[in-house]
N, C-alpha and C positions, 0 to 999 in steps of 0.2 A: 851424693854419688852412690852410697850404700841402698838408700833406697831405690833407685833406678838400677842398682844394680839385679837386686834381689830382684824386683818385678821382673826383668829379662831373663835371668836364672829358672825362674820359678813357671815362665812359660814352655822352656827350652826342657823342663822334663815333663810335662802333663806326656800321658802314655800316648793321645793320640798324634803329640809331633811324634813320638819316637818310633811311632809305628807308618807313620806319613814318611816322615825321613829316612826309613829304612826300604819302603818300596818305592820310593823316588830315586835314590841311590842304584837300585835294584834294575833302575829303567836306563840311567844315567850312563854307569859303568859299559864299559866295552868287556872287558875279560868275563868268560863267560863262570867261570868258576865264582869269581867275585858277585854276579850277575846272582846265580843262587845261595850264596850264601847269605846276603841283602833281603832278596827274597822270604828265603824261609823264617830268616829272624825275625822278618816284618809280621808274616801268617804266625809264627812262633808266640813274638810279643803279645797281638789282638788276639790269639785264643789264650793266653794267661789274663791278660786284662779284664778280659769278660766275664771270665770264671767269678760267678757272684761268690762262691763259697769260700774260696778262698779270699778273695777281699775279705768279706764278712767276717772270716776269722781269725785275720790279720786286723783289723780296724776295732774288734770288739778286744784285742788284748791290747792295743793303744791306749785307748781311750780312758779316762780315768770313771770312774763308777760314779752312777748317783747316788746321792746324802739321802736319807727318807728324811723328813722333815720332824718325825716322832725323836729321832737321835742326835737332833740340834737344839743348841746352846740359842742364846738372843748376841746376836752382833752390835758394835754402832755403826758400822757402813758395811751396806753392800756396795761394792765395787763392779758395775757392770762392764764391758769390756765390748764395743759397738763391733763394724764389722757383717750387719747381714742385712743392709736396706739398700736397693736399686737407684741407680742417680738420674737424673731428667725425665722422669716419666711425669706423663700429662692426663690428666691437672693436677698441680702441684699441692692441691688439697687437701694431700694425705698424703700416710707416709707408706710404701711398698717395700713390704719385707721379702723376702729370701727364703731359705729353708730355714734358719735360725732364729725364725721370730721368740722362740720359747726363752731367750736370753732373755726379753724383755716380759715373758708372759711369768715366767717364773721369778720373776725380781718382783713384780708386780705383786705375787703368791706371796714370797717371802714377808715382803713390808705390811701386806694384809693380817699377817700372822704372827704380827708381832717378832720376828726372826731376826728383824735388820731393823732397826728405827731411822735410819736414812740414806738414800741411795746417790751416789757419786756416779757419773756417766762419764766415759771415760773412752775419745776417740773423734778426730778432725776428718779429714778425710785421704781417703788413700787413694784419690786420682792422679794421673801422672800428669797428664797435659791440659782438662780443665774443672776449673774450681765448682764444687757443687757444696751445697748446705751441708754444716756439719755433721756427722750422725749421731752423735751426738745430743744434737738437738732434735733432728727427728726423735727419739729416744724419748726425749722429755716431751713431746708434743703428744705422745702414745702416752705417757704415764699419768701426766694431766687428764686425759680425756678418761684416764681410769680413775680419779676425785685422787693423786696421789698431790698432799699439799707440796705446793711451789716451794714452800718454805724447808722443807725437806729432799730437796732435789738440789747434788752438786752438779757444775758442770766441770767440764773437762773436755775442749771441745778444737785443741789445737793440735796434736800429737797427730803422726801418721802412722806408726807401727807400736807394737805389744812394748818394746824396749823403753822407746819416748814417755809410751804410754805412765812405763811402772815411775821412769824417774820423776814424770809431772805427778802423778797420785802421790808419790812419796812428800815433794815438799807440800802439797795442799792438807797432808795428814798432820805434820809437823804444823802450819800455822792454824788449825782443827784442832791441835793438841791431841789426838788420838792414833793410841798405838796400835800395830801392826797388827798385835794378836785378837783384838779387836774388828776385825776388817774381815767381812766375806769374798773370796773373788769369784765374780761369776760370770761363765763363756762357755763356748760349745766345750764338750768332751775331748773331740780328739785336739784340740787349740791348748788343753788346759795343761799339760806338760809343757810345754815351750812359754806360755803365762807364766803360769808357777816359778819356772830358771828366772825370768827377768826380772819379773819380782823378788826373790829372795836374791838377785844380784844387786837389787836396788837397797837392797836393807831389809826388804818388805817383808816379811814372814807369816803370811795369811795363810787365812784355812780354804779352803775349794769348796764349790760348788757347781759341779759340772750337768748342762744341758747340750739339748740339740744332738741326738744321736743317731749315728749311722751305723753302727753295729747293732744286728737285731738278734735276739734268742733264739723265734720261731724259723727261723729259716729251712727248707723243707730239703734236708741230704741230698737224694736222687737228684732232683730239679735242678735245684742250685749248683750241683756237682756237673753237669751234664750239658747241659743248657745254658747258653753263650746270651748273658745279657749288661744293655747297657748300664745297670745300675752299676757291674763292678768298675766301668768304667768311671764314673762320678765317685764310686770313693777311693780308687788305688786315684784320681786327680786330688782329693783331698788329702790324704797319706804325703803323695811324692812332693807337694807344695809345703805341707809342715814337715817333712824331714827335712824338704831344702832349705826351708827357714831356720828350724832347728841347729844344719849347720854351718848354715851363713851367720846367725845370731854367735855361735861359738866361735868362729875364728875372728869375728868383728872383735869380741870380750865383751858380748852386751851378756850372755848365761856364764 
């Protein structure tokens, strides 16, 4: 139920129902006062949402910061954390990442470099109504194909949210015999605040390593101030998705 919950939660504020829904309403109404006030929140919402600049610098004080790789320790697991591969596309001969393929490109970096000596895949699938390949496994299909030994690769391939996730890592470390402080976890940036709670709710007290980033440095003042575009749209969706997760996971008691 929690899960189905959250997924209809978590649609119900992406900016563009909210800005749908407010000039639907806006069309709807009979009173004409009500009529613009619908209205303008709606123009109101879509020119805040657009505003790349302000996402941008709301999303980069999110997000937890990258590790340079020079000021890392060696781990025994990285903990990767799935979450960014497309489901049913054809042919199923490969695995189609998302924006967040760098989860899997820098787990791959890590274990080349000696950082992590073996990597735990960690995520089933978050379909609501039909079953597709784990991603888990996808995961492991891409690290193979990188010569990453089979024999070095967990899986974790049942869980459907970050919560599920940390309590199945947790007992698989326990029969691994390896402690927490020992464990890397690795996921996009702005994900890694809401990982991090469920994990240390689980016991788990890992250390981070954050990819996949949507807050950029370069971002050009004027432009981005000025000029209405859709990328702010695509990260104030990812923001309002993980605050609503954030606080769906807190009042559930999974952070």
């Amino acid at each position: 139920m929690f899960f189905v919950l959250s997924k209809t939660l978590s649609f119900l504020v992406l900016p563009l129902t909210m800005v749908f829904l407010c000039f639907l309403v806006s069309v709807i109404v009979k009173k004409q006062p009500w009529k613009k006030r619908f209205f303008w929140a709606g123009f109101s919402l879509m020119l805040f949402f657009s505003n790349d600049f302000i996402s941008n610098a709301i999303m980069r004080a999110w997000e937890v910061d990258a590790r340079p790789f020079k000021d890392m320790r060696p781990y025994q697991i990285g903990i990767v954390l799935t979450g960014t591969t497309h489901s049913f596309l054809k042919p199923d001969d490969r695995v189609y990442f998302k924006r967040g393929a760098d989860r899997v490109t820098h787990t791959i970096q890590l274990y080349k470099l000696g950082l992590i000596k073996k990597i735990l895949i960690s995520g089933g699938t978050g379909r609501l109504l039909k079953a597709d390949e784990p991603e888990a496994d996808k995961f492991k299909r891409v690290m193979l194909i990188a010569e990453i030994p089979e024999s070095d690769i967990i899986l974790e391939n049942e869980t459907r949210n970050t919560y599920e996730s940390a309590v199945a890592v947790s007992e698989i470390l326990k029969t691994q015999k390896i402690r927490a402080e020992d464990c890397l976890l690795i996921t996009s940036a702005f994900h890694m605040r809401r990982s991090m709670a469920c994990y240390n709710k689980a016991g788990l007290h890992v250390e981070s390593f954050s990819t996949d980033f949507y807050g950029l440095p370069d971002k050009v003042f004027l432009a981005s101030l000025l000029i209405p575009s859709i990328e702010g749209f695509i990260i104030w969706e990812k923001l309002l998705k993980e605050w609503t997760g954030f606080v769906a996971y807190k009042v559930a008691g999974f952070i």
